[in-house]
C-alpha positions as CSV (number, residue, x, y, z in Angstrom):
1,X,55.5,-49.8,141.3
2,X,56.9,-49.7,137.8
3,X,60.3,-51.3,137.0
4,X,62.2,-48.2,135.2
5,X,64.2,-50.7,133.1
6,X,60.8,-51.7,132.1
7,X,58.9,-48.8,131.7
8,X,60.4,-45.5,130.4
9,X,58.6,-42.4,129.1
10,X,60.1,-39.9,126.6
11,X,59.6,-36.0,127.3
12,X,56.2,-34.9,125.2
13,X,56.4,-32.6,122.8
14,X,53.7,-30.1,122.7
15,X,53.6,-27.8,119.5
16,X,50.6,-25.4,120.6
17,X,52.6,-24.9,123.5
18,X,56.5,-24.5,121.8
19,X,55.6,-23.0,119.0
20,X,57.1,-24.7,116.8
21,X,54.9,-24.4,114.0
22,X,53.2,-21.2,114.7
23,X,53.0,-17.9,112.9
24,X,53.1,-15.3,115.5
25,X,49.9,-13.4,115.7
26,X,48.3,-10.8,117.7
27,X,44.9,-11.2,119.4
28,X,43.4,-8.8,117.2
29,X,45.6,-9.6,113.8
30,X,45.6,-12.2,111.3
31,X,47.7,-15.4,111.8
32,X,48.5,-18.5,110.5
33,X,50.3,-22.5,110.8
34,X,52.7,-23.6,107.7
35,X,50.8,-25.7,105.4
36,X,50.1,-29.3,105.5
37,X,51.4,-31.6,103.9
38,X,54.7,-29.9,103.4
39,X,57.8,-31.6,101.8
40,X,57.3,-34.6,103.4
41,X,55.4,-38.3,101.4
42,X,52.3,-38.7,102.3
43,X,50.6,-42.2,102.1
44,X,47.3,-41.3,101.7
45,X,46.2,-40.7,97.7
46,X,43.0,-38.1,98.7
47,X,44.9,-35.9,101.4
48,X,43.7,-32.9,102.5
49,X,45.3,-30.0,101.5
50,X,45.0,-27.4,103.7
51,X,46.4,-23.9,105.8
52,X,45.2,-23.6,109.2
53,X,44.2,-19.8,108.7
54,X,42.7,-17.2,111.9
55,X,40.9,-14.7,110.8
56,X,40.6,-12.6,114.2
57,X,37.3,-10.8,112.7
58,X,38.8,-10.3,109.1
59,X,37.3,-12.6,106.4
60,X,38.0,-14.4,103.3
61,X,37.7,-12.3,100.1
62,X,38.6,-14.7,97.9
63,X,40.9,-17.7,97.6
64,X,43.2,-19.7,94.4
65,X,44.9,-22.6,94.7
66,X,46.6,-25.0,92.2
67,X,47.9,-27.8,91.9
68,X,50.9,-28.3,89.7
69,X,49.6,-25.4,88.0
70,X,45.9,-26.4,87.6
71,X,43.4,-24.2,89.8
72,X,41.6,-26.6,92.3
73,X,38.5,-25.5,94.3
74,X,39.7,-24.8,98.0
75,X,37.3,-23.2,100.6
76,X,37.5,-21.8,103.7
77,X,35.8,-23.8,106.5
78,X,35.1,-21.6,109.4
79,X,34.7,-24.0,112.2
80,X,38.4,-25.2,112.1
81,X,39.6,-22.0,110.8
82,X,41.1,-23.9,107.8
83,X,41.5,-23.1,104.1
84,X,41.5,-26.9,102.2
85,X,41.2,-28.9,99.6
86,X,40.4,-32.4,99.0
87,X,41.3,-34.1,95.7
88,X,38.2,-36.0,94.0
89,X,40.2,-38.7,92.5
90,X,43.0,-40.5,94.3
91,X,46.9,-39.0,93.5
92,X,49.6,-40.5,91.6
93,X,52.4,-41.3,93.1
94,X,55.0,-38.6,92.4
95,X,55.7,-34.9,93.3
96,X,52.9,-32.2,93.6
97,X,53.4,-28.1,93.8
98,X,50.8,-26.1,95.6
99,X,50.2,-22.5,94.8
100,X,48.1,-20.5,97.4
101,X,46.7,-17.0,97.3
102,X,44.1,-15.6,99.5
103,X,43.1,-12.2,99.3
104,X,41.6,-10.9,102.7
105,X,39.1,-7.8,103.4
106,X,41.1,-4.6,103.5
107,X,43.6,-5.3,100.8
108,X,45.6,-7.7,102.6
109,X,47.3,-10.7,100.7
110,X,48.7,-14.5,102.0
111,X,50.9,-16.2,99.0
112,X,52.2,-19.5,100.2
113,X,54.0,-22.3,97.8
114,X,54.8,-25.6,98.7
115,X,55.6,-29.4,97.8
116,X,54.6,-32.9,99.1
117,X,54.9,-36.2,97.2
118,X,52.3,-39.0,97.1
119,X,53.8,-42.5,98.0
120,X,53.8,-45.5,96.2
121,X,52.0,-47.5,98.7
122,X,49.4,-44.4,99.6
123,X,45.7,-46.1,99.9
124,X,42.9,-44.5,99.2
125,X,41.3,-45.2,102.4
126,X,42.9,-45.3,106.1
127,X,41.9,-48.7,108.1
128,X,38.9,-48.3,110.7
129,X,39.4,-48.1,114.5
130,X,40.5,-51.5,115.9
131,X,38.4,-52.7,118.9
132,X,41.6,-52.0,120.7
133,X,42.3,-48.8,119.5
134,X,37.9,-48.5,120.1
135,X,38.9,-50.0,123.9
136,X,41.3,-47.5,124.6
137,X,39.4,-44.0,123.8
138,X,36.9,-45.6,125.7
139,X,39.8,-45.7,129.1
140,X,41.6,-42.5,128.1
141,X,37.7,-40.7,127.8
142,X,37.3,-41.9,131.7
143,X,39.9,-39.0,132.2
144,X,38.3,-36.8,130.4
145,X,35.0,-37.7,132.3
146,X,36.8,-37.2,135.6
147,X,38.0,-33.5,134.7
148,X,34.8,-32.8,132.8
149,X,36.5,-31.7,129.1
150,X,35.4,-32.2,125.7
151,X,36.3,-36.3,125.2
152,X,38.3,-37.4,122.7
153,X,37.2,-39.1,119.5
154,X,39.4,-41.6,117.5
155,X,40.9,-40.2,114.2
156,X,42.0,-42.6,111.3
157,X,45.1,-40.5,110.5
158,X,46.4,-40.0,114.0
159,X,45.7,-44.0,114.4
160,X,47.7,-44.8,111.4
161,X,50.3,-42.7,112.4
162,X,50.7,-44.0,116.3
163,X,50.6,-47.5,114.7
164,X,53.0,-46.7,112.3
165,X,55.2,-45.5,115.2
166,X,54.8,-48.0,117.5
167,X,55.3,-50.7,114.3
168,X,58.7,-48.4,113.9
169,X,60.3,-48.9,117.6
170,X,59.2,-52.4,117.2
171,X,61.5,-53.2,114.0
172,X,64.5,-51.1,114.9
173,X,64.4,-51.7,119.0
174,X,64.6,-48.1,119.6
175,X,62.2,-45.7,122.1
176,X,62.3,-42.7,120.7
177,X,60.1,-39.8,119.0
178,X,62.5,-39.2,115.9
179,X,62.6,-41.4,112.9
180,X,65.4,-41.6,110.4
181,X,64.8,-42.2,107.5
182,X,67.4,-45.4,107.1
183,X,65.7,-47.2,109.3
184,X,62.8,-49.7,108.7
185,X,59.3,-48.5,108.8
186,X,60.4,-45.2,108.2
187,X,57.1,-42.5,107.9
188,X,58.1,-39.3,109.4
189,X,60.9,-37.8,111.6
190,X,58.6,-35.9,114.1
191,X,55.4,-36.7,115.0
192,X,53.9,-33.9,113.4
193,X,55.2,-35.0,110.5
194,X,53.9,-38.5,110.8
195,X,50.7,-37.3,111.0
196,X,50.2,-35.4,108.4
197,X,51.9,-38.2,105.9
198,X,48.5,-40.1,106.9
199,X,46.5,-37.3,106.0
200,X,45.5,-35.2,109.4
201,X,44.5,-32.0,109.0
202,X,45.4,-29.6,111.5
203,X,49.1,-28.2,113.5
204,X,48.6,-28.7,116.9
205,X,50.0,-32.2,116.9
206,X,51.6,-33.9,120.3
207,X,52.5,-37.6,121.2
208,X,53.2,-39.7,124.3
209,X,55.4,-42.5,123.8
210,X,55.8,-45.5,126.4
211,X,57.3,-48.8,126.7
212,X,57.2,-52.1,128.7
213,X,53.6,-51.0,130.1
214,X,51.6,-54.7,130.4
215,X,48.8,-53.1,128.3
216,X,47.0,-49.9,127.0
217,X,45.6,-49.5,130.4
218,X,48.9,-49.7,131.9
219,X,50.2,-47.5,129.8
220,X,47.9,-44.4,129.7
221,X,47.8,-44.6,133.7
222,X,51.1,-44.7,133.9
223,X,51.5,-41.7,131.1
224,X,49.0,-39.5,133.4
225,X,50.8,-40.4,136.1
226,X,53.8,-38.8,134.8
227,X,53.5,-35.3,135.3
228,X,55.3,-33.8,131.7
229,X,53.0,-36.3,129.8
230,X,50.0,-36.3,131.9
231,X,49.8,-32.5,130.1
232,X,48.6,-33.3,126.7
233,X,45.9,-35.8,128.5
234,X,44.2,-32.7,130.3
235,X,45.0,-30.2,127.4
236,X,41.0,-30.1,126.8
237,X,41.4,-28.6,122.7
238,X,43.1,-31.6,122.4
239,X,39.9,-33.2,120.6
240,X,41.3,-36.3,118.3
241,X,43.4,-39.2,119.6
242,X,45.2,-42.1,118.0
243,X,46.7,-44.8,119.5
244,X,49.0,-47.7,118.3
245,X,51.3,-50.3,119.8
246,X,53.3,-52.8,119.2
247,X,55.3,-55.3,120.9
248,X,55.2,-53.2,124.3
249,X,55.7,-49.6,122.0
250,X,52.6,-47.6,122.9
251,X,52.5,-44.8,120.8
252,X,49.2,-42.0,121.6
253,X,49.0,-39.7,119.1
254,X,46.8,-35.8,120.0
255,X,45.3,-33.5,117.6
256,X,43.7,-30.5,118.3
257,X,43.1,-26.5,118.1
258,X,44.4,-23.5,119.8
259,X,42.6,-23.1,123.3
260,X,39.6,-20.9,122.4
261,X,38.7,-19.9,126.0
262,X,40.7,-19.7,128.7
263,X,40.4,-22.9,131.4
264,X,42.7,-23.7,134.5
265,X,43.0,-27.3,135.2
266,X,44.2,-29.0,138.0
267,X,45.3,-33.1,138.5
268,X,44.4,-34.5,140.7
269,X,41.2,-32.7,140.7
270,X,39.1,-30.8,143.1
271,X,37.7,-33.6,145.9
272,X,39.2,-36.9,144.1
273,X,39.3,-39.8,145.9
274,X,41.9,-43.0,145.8
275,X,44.6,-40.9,144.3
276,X,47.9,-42.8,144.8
277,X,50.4,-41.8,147.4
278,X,53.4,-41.7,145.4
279,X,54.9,-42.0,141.9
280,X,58.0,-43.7,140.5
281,X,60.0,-40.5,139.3
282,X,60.3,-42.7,135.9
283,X,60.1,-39.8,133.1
284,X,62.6,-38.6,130.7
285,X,63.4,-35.6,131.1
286,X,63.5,-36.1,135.0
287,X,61.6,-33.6,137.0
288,X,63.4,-34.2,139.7
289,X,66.5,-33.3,137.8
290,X,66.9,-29.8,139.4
291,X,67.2,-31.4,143.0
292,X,69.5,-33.7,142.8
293,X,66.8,-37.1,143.9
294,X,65.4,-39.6,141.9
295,X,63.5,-42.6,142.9
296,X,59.9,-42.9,144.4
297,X,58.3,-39.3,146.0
298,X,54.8,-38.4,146.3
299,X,52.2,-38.1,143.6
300,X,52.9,-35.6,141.3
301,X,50.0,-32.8,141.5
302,X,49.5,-29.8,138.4
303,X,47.8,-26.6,137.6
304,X,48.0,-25.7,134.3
305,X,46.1,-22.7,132.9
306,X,45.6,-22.7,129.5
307,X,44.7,-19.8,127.6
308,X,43.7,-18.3,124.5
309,X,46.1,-15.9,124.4
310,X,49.5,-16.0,124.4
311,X,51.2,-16.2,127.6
312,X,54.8,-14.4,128.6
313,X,55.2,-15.2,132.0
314,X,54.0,-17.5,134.2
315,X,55.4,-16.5,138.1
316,X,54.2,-18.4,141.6
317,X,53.9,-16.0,144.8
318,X,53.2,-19.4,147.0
319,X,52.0,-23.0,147.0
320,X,52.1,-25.0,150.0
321,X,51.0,-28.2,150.4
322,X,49.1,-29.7,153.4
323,X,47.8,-32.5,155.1
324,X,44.5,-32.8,157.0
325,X,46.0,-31.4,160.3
326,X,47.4,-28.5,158.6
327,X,51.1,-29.5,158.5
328,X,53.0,-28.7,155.8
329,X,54.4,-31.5,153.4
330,X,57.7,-31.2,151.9
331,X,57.3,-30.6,148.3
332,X,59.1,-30.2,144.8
333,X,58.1,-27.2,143.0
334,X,58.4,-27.0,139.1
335,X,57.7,-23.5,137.5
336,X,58.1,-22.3,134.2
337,X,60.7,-20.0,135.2
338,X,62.4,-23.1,136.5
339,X,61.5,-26.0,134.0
340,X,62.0,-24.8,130.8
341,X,59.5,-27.9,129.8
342,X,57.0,-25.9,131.3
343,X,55.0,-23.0,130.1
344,X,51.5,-22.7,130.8
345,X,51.3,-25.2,134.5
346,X,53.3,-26.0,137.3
347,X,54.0,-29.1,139.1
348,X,54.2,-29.8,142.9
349,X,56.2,-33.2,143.5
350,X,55.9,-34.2,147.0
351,X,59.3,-35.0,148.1
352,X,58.1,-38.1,149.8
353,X,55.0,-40.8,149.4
354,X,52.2,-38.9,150.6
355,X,50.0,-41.2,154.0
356,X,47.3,-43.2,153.3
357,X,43.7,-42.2,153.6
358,X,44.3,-39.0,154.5
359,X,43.3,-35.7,152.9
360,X,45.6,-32.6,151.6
361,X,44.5,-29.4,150.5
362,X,46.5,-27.1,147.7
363,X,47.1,-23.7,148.0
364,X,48.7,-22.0,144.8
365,X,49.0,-18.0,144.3
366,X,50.6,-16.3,141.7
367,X,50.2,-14.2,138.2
368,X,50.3,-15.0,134.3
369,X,51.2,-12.0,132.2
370,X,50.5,-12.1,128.9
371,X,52.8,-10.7,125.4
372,X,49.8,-7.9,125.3
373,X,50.8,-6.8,128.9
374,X,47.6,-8.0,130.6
375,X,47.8,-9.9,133.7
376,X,46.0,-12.6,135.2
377,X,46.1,-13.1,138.6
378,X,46.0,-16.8,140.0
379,X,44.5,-17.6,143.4
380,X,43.6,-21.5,143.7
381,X,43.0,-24.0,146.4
382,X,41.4,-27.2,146.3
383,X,41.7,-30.9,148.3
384,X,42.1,-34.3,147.6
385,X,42.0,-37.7,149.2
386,X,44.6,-40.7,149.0
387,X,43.9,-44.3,148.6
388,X,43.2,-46.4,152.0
389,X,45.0,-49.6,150.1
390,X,47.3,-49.3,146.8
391,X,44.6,-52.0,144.9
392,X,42.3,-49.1,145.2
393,X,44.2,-46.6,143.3
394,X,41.8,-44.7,140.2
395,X,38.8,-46.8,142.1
396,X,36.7,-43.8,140.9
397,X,37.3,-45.0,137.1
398,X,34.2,-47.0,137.8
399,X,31.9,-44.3,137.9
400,X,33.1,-43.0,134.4
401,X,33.2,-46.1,132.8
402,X,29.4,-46.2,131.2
403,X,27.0,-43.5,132.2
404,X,24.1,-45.9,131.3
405,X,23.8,-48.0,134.2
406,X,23.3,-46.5,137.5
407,X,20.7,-48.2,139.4
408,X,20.6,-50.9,137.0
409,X,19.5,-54.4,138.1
410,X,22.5,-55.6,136.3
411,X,24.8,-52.6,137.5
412,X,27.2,-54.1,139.7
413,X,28.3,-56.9,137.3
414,X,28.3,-54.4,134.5
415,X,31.0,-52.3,136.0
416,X,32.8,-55.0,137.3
417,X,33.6,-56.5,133.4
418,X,33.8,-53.1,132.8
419,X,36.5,-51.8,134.5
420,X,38.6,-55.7,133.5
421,X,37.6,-54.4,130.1
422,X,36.0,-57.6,129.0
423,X,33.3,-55.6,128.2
424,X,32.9,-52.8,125.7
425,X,30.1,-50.4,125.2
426,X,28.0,-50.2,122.6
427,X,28.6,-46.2,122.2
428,X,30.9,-44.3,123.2
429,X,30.4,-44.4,127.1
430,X,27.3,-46.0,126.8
431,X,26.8,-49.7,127.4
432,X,23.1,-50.1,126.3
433,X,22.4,-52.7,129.1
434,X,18.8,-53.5,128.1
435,X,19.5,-53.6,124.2
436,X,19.2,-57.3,122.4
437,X,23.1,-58.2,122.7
438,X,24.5,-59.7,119.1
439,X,26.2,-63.0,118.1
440,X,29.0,-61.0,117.7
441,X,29.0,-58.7,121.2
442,X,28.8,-61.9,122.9
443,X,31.3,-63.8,121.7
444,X,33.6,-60.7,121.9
445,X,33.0,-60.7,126.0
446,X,33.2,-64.6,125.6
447,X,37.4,-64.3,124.3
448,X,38.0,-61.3,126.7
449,X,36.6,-63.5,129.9
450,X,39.0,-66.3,128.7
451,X,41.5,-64.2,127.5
452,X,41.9,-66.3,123.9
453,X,44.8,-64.7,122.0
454,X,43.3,-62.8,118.6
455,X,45.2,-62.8,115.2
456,X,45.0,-60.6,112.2
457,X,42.3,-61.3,110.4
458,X,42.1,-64.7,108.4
459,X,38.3,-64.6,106.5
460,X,36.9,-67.8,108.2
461,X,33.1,-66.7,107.6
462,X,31.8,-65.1,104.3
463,X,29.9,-62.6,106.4
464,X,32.6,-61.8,108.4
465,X,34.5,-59.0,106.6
466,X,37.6,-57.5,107.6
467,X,36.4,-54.5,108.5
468,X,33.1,-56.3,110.3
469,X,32.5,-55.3,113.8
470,X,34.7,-58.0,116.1
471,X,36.0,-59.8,113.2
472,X,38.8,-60.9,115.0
473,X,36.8,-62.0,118.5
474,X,34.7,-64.3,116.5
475,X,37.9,-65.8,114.6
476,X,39.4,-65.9,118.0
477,X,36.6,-67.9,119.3
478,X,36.1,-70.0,116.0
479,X,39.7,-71.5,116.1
480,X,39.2,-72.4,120.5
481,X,36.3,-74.5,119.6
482,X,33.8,-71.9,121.2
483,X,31.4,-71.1,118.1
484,X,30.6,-72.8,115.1
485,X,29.1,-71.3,111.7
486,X,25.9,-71.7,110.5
487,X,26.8,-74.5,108.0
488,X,27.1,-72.7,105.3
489,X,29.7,-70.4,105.8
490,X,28.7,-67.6,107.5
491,X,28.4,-66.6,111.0
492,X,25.4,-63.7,111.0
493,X,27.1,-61.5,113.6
494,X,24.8,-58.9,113.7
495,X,21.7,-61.2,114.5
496,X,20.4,-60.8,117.9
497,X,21.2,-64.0,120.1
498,X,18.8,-66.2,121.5
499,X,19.4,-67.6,125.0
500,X,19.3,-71.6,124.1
501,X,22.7,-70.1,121.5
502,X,24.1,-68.6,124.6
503,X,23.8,-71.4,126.6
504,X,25.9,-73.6,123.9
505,X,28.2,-70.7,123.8
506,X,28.9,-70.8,127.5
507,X,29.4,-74.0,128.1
508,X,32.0,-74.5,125.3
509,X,33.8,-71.6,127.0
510,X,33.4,-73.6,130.5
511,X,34.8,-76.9,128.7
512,X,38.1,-74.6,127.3
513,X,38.7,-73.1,130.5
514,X,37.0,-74.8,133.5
515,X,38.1,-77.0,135.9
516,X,38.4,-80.7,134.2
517,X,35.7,-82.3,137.0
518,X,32.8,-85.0,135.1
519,X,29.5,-83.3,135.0
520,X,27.7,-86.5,137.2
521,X,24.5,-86.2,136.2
522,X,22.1,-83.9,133.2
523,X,19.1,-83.0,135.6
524,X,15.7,-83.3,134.6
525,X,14.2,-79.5,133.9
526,X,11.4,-78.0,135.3
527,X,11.1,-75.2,132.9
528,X,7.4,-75.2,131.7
529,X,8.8,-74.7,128.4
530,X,11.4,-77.1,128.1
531,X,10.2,-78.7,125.5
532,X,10.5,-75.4,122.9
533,X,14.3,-75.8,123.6
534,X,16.1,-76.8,120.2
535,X,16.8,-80.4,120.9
536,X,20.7,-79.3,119.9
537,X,20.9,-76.8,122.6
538,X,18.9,-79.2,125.2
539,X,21.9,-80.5,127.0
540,X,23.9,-77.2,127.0
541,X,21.0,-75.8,128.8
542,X,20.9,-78.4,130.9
543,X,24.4,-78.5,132.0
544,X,24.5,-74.4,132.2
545,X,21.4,-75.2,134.4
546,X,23.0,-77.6,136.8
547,X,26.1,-75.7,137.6
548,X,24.1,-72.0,138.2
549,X,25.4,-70.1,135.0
550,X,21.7,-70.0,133.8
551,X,19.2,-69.7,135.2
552,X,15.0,-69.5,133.8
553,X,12.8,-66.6,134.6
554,X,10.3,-65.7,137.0
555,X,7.6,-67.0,135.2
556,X,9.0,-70.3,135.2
557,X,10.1,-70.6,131.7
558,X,13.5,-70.8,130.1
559,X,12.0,-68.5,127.2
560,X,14.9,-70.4,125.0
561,X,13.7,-68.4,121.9
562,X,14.2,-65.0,123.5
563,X,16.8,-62.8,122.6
564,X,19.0,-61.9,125.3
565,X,20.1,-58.7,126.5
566,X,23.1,-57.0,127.1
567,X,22.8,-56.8,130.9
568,X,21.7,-60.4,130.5
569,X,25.1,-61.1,128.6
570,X,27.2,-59.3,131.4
571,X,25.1,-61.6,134.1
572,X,26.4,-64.8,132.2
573,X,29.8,-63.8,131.8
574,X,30.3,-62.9,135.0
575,X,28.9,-66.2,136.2
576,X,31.0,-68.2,133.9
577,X,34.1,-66.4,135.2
578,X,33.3,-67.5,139.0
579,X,32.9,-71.1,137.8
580,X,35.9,-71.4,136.2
C-alpha cells in the first residue's frame, strides 16, 4: 500500500479526448489541429513546422508557406496526415511569422498565420534516450504486451519535455501540470505546450504526473493502477512516450494520432491472472468523490471504447460484477454521464478489496451514440483472477518481459534479472540470450546487481563518449574499483568479452559487495586448458572457481579465450548475487 502523503497523482489531461485543440470535423469533411509551434519559445533551432491536416478523401492541390516572408518548401506527408516543414540550417534566436495557404481539390482554401520564437539556449540536436528512459519503455511496453496494442517507442522531444518537467517540480517543490513562467525551469504552461517547445510534431499530447513513487517501476504501476491515468496507458494510438524524473517527480509524457479504427479495451483484461485485490483510492481528482468514501476499495476495473468517430453519448443499461459463485460484489460505477472526467470508458470501483484467489466475471451492457446519430450498441463480459499472495501482484509481467527466451537453457535466470531490471535487452523486448555479450553490457548488469550509484557523465575513457551506449554504468563501475582501462585510456566497450575478463570482473564485484570472509585456499585447476589462462586473470579464475560463480564446460576446458554470451552473462550475475 502506497502512503498518499507520499504518492499523489494529478488528474490526466487527455487532448484527443477534450478537445481542446481540435478543429471540429465531420467524418466525411475536411478537418484540422492549430499549428505547431504556436506563440510559444521553442528550444530546438531545426523544429518542425507543421499543421496536422485530415483530408477525409480530399487531397492536396497545392501548398505555400513562408517564413518571415520567404517561401519555404513544406509538403504534405500522408502517413501522419501532416503538412511540415523542417528548416535546413539551425534558427536564430528571435521571432518567426509563418504564413500558410493550402489550396485543396474542389476549390476549397486553408489560410493560417502564426508566430513562435527560437530560444537562446535551443540546440540543434535533442539528447539520446537515457538507459533509464531506454529501461522504462521497455516496463511500460510489458503493458502494452499484455493488452496486445501497438508498443510504444521513445521520442527525443517528448523525453526532453517530461525531463524538463520533472527537472521543473524538482526546483520549485510543486506537483503540478501548469508551469508559470516566474518560476525556475520554466518551458511551457501545459504539457502540450512543453512539448512542442522541444520540437514534437503532432496535437494529441497527454501526460501522467506522479510523486514519491521509489522508482519508475513504482511509478508507472502505480499510474495504471489508478484508473483516470491508467487511460492514456491503454489509449493504443498513443504511439510515442517520454519519460523524465527527478528527485521522486516522474513526469510520462504520450504522443499520438486520432484513433483510426475503432477498438474496446478493457483493464484488467480478459483471463488475467494476479491482479491485485484492492487499490489505494490515491488519485486527484478522486473517483470516489461522488460517494462520499475514500481510502482503500477494490481494484479499479475499465472499459473504454475508443473510436474513430466522434462520440456524443456514452449510456450503461447494466454492469454487475461477480465472484466465482455468482454473488454479486458491491461496486462503484463511474459513467460519463456521471464523471465528467470520462468520455469514451467507464470505471467499476469495487466498494471493498476484492478475496484472494478467486475469480470474477464482468458483465457491462449499454450504447454509444455518436454526433452523426449512429449507435453502437455495447454487450461485454469477460473474467479475471486475483492474486493468491500480494508479492504476486502483475506476476504475469514475466511473460512480457523478453519474448526471446522461452525454453531457453538460461530462461529462468534470464527472467528473474529481468523482471529486478538488472538486466536490459538488447532490442526492444528482445534479450538476444545467445549473442556475444560486450564489455559494456556486462559491466552494465555488473552496477545494477550491486546497485552502485551512477553520475552524469564525467569522460573517464577516450572511447567512452557521452552519448556511448552505458557510458555512465562503466563510469559507475570505474570509480567502485570494478573495471580498469586498457592502459591507455580507453575502455573498448563494444568488444565482445572474453570469459578469463569476466571472471576478473566478478570477483572485484564480490570483493565490493561480498561478505568480508578470507578466501583459505587458491585450488589447484583441473581445466585441461588452464594453462591458456592470461597469467593476470589466473587467480580471479581461480577464486570465481572455488566459490561456484564459474564454472568450465563440458569438455573440460575453461575456454578462457572464448567470448561469452549473453545468457552466459545472466548465469554469472545471478550467481554472484546468491554469493553475496
Amino acid at each position: 500500500m502506497k502512503n498518499k502523503f507520499q504518492y499523489i497523482l494529478l488528474m490526466i489531461w487527455i487532448l484527443l479526448i477534450s478537445g481542446i485543440y481540435a478543429v471540429s470535423y465531420a467524418e466525411n469533411a475536411e478537418g484540422y489541429f492549430p499549428p505547431q509551434p504556436k506563440d510559444i519559445t521553442v528550444l530546438v533551432s531545426k523544429p518542425t513546422i507543421s499543421m496536422q491536416l485530415f483530408l477525409n478523401n480530399n487531397s492536396v492541390k497545392e501548398i505555400d508557406m513562408k517564413l518571415n516572408g520567404k517561401s519555404v518548401t513544406a509538403q504534405y506527408d500522408e502517413k501522419q496526415q501532416m503538412v511540415f516543414y523542417v528548416p535546413k540550417k539551425p534558427l536564430k534566436a528571435g521571432q518567426y511569422k509563418v504564413d500558410l495557404n493550402i489550396a485543396l481539390e474542389g476549390q476549397k482554401f486553408i489560410k493560417e498565420s502564426w508566430k513562435f520564437y527560437v530560444g537562446k539556449n535551443a540546440v540543434e540536436e535533442l539528447p539520446s534516450p537515457s538507459e533509464e528512459q531506454k529501461k522504462a519503455l521497455n516496463y511500460s511496453n510489458r503493458y502494452r504486451r499484455l493488452l496486445g496494442i501497438s508498443e510504444f517507442k521513445l521520442n527525443d522531444s517528448l523525453n526532453a519535455a517530461a525531463m524538463a518537467h520533472s527537472n521543473y517540480m524538482a526546483l520549485n517543490k510543486k506537483f503540478t501540470h501548469d508551469e508559470f513562467t516566474n518560476d525556475k525551469g520554466f518551458t511551457g504552461t501545459q504539457a502540450y505546450n512543453r512539448a512542442g517547445a522541444f520540437g514534437y510534431i503532432g496535437n494529441f499530447v497527454a501526460e501522467n504526473v506522479s510523486s514519491g513513487s521509489k522508482d519508475y517501476q513504482d511509478a508507472i504501476d502505480g499510474l495504471i493502477d489508478a484508473p483516470y491515468h491508467r487511460l492514456a496507458w491503454i489509449y493504443p494510438y498513443y504511439l510515442d512516450l517520454g519519460y523524465g524524473a527527478k528527485d521522486q517527480y516522474y513526469t510520462f509524457n504520450f504522443g499520438g494520432k486520432k484513433a483510426l479504427e475503432d477498438k474496446m479495451i478493457v483493464y484488467p483484461i480478459e483471463n488475467q491472472t494476479d491482479v491485485a485485490v484492492s487499490w489505494d483510492g490515491n488519485e486527484i481528482p478522486n473517483p470516489l468523490r461522488f460517494y462520499n468514501t475514500t481510502g482503500t476499495v477494490g481494484y479499479p476495473i475499465s472499459l473504454s471504447y475508443f473510436s474513430k468517430n466522434d462520440i456524443e453519448k456514452f449510456t450503461i443499461e447494466k454492469v454487475t460484477l461477480k465472484n466465482s459463485k455468482g454473488v454479486l460484489v458491491d461496486s462503484y460505477v463511474n459513467t460519463p454521464q456521471k464523471d465528467d472526467k470520462l468520455h469514451d470508458s467507464i470505471l467499476i470501483i469495487p466498494s471493498k478489496p476484492l478475496e484472494k484467489g478467486e475469480k470474477y466475471t464482468v458483465f457491462v451492457k449499454g450504447k454509444i451514440t455518436f454526433k452523426d446519430k449512429k449507435v453502437k450498441d455495447i454487450v461485454k463480459t469477460w473474467s479475471f483472477t486475483t492474486v493468491k499472495e500480494e508479492k504476486s501482484k502483475n506476476e504475469w509481467m514475466k511473460k512480457y518481459i523478453y519474448k526471446d527466451v522461452k525454453g531457453h537453457w538460461a530462461q529462468k535466470d534470464i527472467l528473474d534479472l529481468g523482471e529486478s531490471g538488472i538486466l536490459s535487452p538488447k532490442f526492444n523486448n528482445l534479450y538476444k540470450p545467445d549473442d556475444k555479450i560486450t564489455r559494456a553490457e556486462f559491466t552494465e548488469f555488473i552496477v545494477n546487481a550491486l546497485g552502485l550509484h551512477t553520475k552524469p557523465y564525467e569522460g573517464i575513457f577516450k572511447d567512452v563518449k557521452k552519448d556511448t551506449n552505458k557510458a555512465v554504468y562503466i563510469e559507475a563501475a570505474y570509480r567502485a574499483g570494478i573495471i580498469k582501462g586498457m592502459g591507455d585510456g580507453s575502455f573498448h566497450p563494444d568488444r565482445e568479452i572474453r570469459r578469463e575478463e569476466i571472471a576478473v570482473i566478478v570477483m572485484k564485484a564480490y570483493e565490493k559487495k561480498g561478505s568480508k570472509h578470507k578466501i583459505n585456499q587458491s585450488p589447484v585447476l583441473s581445466f585441461i586448458d588452464k594453462d591458456d589462462i592470461a597469467p593476470w586473470a589466473l587467480k580471479d579464475v581461480k577464486l570465481a572457481y572455488e566459490i561456484g560463480i564459474i564454472k568450465g564446460r563440458d569438455t573440460g576446458k575453461f575456454a578462457p579465450k572464448d567470448f561469452a554470451t549473453r545468457a552466459e552473462g545472466a548465469v554469472l550475475v545471478k550467481k554472484l548475487l546468491e554469493k553475496i
